[in-house]
C-alpha positions in Angstrom: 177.8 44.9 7.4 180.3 42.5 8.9 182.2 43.6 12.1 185.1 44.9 10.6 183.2 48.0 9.1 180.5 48.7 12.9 184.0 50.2 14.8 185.4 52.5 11.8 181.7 53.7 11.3 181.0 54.2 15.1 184.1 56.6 15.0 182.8 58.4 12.3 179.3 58.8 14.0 181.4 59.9 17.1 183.3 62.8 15.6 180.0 63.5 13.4 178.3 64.1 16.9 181.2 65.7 18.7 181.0 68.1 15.7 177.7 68.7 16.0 177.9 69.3 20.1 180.4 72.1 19.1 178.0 74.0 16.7 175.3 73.9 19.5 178.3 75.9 22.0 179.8 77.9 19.8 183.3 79.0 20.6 183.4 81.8 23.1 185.8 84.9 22.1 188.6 83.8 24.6 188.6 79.9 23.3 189.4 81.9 19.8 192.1 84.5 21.0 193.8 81.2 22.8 193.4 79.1 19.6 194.9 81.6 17.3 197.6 82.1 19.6 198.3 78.4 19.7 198.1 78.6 16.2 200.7 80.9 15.7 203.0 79.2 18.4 202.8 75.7 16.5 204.0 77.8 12.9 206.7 79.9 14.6 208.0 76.2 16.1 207.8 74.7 12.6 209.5 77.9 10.9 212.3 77.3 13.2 212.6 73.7 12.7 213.3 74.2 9.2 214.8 77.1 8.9 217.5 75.2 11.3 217.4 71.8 10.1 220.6 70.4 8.7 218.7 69.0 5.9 218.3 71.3 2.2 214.9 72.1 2.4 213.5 74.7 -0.2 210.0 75.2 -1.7 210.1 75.9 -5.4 206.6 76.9 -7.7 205.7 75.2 -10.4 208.1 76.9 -13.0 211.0 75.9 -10.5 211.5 79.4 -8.7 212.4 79.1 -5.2 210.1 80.1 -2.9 211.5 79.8 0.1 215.3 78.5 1.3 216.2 77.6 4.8 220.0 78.3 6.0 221.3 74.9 5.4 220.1 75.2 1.1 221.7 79.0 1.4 224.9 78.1 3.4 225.8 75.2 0.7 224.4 77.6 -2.4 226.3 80.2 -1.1 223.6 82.1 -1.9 221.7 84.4 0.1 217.9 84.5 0.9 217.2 87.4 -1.1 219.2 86.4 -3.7 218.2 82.9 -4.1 214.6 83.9 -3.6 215.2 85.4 -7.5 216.6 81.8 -8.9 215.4 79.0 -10.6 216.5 75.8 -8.9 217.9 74.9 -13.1 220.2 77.6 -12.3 221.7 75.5 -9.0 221.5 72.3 -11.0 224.9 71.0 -12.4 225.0 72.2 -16.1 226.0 68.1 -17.2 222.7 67.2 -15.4 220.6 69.8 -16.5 217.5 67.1 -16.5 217.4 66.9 -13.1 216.1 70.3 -12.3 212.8 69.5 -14.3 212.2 66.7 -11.6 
């Protein structure tokens, strides 16, 4: 093995054996309760960031129903959540280009 592959495997071994050390101390009750309130800090900041980004940002299933809309998609749709949470993105799709809502 040539020198360019020892430093990418010595970082694997590393996290290999940090992952080990942590199932020999296993995490206490309180390193748990702080983690999952971490957790749910880091989604509420990312719900916020998108919800107020300028951007359009929606999340559509595969059939093309929205899933989710933040306020900049619902301000230009003119739409509101719980009204464009019952669309298909074909229906906010310019009738001319009607192939672009399959994309």
């Amino acid at each position: 093995m040539g020198s360019g592959g020892v430093l990418p495997q010595l970082s694997l071994w590393q996290r290999d054996l940090e992952r080990l050390g942590e199932l020999n101390h296993p995490a206490t009750p309180r390193d748990t309760k702080e983690d999952e309130r971490s957790l749910r800090a880091s989604e509420q900041m990312y719900r916020e960031m998108v919800e107020n980004a300028t951007d359009l940002i929606y999340v559509t299933d595969l059939q093309g129903n929205f899933t989710s809309i933040n306020r900049a998609a619902r301000r230009i749709s003119g739409y509101g959540r719980a009204e464009a949470l019952k669309m298909n993105i074909a229906q906010l799709v310019a009738s001319d280009h009607p192939e672009s809502a399959s994309r």
